[in-house]
C-alpha positions in Angstrom: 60.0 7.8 -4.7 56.7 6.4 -3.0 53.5 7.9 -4.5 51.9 8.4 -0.8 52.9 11.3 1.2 56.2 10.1 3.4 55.2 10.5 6.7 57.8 10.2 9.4 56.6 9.2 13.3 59.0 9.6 16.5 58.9 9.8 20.2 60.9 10.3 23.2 58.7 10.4 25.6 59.3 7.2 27.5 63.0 5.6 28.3 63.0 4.7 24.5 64.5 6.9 21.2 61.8 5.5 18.4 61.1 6.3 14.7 59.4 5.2 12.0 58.6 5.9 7.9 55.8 5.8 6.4 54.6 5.7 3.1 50.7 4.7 2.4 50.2 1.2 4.9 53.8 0.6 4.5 56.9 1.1 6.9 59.8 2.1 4.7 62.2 1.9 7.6 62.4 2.3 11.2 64.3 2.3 14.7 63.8 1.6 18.3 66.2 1.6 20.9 65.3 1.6 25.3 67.1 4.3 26.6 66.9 6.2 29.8 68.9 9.1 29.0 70.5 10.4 26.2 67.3 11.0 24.0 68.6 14.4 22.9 71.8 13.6 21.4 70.4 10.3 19.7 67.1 11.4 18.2 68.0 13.0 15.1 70.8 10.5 14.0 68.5 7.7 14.5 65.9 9.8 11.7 69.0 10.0 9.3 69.7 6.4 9.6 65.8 5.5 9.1 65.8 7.7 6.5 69.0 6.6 4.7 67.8 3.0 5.3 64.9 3.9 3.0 67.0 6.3 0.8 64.6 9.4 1.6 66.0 12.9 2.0 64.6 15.1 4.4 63.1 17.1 2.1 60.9 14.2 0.7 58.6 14.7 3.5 55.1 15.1 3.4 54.6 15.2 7.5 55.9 14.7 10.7 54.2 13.0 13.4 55.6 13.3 16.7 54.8 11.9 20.5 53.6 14.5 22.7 53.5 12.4 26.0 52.5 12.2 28.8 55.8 10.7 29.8 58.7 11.9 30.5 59.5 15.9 30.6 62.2 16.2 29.2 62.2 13.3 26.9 58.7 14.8 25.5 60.1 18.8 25.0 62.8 17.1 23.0 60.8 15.3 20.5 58.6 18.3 20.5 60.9 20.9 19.7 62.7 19.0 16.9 59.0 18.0 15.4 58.4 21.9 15.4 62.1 23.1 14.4 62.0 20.1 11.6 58.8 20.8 10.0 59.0 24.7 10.0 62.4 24.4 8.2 60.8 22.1 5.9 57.2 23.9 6.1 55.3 20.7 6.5 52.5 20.0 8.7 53.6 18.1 12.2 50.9 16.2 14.2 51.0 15.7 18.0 50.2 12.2 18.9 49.3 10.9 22.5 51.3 8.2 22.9 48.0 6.4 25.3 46.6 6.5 22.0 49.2 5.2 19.7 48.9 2.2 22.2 45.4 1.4 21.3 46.1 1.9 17.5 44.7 -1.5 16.0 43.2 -2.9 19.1 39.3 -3.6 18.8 36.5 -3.0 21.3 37.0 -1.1 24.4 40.6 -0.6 25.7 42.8 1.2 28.8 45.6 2.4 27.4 48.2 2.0 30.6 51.6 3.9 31.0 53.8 3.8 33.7 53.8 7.3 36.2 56.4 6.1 38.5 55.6 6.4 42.7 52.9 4.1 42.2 51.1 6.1 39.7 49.7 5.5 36.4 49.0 7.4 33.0 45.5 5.6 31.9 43.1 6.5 29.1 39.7 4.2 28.2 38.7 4.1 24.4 34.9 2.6 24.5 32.3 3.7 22.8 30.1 6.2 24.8 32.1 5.7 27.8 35.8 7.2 26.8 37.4 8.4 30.1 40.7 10.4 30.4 43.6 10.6 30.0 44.7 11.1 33.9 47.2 10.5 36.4 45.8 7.7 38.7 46.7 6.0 41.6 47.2 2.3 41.2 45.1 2.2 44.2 42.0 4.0 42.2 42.4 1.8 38.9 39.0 0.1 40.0 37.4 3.2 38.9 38.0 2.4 35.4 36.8 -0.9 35.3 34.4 -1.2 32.3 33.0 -5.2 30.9 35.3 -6.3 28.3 37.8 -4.2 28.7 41.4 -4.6 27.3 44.2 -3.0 28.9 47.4 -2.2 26.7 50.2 -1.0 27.9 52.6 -0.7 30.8 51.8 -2.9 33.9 48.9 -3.5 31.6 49.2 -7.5 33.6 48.4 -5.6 36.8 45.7 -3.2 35.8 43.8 -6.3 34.2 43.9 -8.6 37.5 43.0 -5.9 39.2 39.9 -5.0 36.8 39.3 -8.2 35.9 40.2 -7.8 32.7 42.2 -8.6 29.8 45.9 -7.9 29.0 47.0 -7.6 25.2 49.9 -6.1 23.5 49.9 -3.3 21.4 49.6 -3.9 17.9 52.5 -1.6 17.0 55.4 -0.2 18.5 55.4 3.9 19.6 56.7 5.3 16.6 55.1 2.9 14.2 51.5 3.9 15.6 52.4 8.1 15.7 53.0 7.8 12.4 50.0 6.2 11.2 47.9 8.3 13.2 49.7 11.3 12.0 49.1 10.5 8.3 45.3 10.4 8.7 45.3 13.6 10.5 47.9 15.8 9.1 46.2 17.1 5.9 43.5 18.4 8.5 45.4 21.7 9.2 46.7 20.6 12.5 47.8 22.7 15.8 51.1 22.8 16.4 52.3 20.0 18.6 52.3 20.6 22.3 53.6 18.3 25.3 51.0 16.4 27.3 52.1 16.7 30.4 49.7 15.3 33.0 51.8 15.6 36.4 53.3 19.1 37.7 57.0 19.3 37.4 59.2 17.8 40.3 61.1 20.7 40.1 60.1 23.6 43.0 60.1 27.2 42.0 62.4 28.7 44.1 62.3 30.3 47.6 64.1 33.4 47.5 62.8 36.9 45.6 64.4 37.0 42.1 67.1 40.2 41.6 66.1 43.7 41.9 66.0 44.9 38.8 67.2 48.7 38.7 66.3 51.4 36.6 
């Protein structure tokens, strides 16, 4: 068994089931596969089969790092619940992770992290020192706003946010999973909060018209 504390990254929150292991600087195992539905049902056998690949039992844990969005709703509750249902069953710490952060993980000097909001919308967050701005749900129209000199933008459309900016595209220097779980192992000896969603856009769904039921004595 690894000497470090086995920490174990994953996220739903985009059209991709992703997790990684962790053990000191070094990735025991791990998994990614695009998706755009079906997170629910695939997330916890893709753990066992990163975990078996690295012959680690559950119970080996030391934490759980888990993407909290923003992204997708129901792709975020689901990695959220099972980092909260996994780590009180295991009682071990679980650290939220943004996943606009885990883009920049690595990255030097002042970066937007970029993720795609659909309807012409984006997720953006800027890392710089003294000028850190967001996260937020931005028009692609408004991106100017974030403009900043030597910027590097990371990310989704991250091509398009740079032209537009005048700035300079890169790739993240580790996948989603990967990048929550190193995060997560510098933070989750720090007494965490319990993981919540990030959710930076209001549901699509309406609450509804009508009066609930009566409700008789």
């Amino acid at each position: 068994m690894p000497s470090d504390p086995l920490i174990l990254g994953f996220d739903t929150s985009a059209a991709h089931c992703a997790a990684a292991l962790l053990s000191g600087d070094t990735v025991l195992a791990a998994a990614h596969e695009e998706m755009a539905k079906g997170q629910a049902e695939r997330l916890m056998p893709l753990v066992q089969q990163v975990l078996a690949e690295a012959g680690v039992a559950l119970s080996e844990l030391g934490a759980v790092g888990v993407g909290v969005g923003p992204g997708n709703f129901t792709g975020i509750r689901i990695s959220v619940a099972a980092a909260r249902g996994l780590t009180l069953a295991l009682g071990i710490p679980a650290v939220g992770v943004s996943l606009l952060e885990a883009l920049t993980l690595g990255a030097e000097g002042s970066v937007l992290a970029c993720l795609d909001a659909r309807r012409d919308h984006l997720y953006l967050q800027r890392f710089a020192d003294g000028a850190d701005k967001g996260p937020a749900l931005v028009p692609f129209a408004e991106v100017d706003e974030w403009a900043l000199p030597g910027l590097t933008c990371i990310g989704q459309r991250a091509d398009e946010v740079a032209n537009a900016l005048g700035a300079t595209a890169a790739q993240a220097v580790f996948g989603p999973a990967e990048a929550i779980a190193r995060i997560a192992a510098t933070r989750w000896h720090n007494a965490p909060a319990r993981p919540a969603p990030l959710y930076l856009r209001a549901p699509d769904a309406a609450p509804a018209r009508a009066p609930g039921p009566v409700m008789l004595p």
